[in-house]
N, C-alpha and C positions, 0 to 999 in steps of 0.2 A: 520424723524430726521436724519442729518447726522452727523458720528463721526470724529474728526476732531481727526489727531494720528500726533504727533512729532517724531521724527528720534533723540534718545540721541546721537545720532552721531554727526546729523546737530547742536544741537546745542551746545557740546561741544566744534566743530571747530569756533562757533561765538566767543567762550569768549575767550577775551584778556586779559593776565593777566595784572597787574601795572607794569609799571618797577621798578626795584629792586632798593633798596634803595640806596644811591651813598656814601661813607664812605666819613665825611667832618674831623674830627678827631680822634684822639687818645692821651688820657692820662692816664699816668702813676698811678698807687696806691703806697702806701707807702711799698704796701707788692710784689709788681713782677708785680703784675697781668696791665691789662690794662682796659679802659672805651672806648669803640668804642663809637663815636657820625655817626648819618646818619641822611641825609636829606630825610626825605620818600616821594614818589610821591604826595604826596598832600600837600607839602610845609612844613611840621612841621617837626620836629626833633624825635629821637628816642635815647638812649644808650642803650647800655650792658656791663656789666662787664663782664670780664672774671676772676675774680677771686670770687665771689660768685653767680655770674648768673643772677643780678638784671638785670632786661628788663625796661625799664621804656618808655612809651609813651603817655602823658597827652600833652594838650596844655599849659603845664607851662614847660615842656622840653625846658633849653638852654644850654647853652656851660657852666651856672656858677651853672646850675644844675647839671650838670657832672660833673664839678672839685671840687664839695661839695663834691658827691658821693666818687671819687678819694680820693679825702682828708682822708676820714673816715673811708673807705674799707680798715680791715685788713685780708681779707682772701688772700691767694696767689693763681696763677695760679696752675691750678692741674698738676699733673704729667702726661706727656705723656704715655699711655699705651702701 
């Protein structure tokens, strides 16, 4: 029987990662904060708030699902430390 051994080396040089998601907008909250929208490599959408940190990426993410969010988010951006 022979044992067949991989090099974690060799194959962490194969993985490529995705590219990074490309920011398509930004809207405003009623409170400061902002909604980042991104187009992620596999075509779909993504937000983030920055004023309470909702992440949100389902294939029902659009542009009028963020400016709901926007809408309704009153937390403000945090203070810089």
């Amino acid at each position: 029987m022979t044992a067949t051994v991989s090099s974690i080396a060799a194959a962490s040089a194969a993985f490529v990662p995705p590219p990074a998601p490309v920011l398509v907008s930004t809207l405003p909250t009623g409170a400061g904060a902002d909604v980042h929208v991104y187009r992620d490599a596999d075509g779909f959408l993504s937000s983030e708030c920055t004023g309470c940190g909702e992440y949100a990426w389902t294939l029902r993410v659009t542009r009028e699902f963020a400016q709901e969010h926007a809408a309704a988010c009153r937390r403000p951006r945090p203070l810089a430390a």
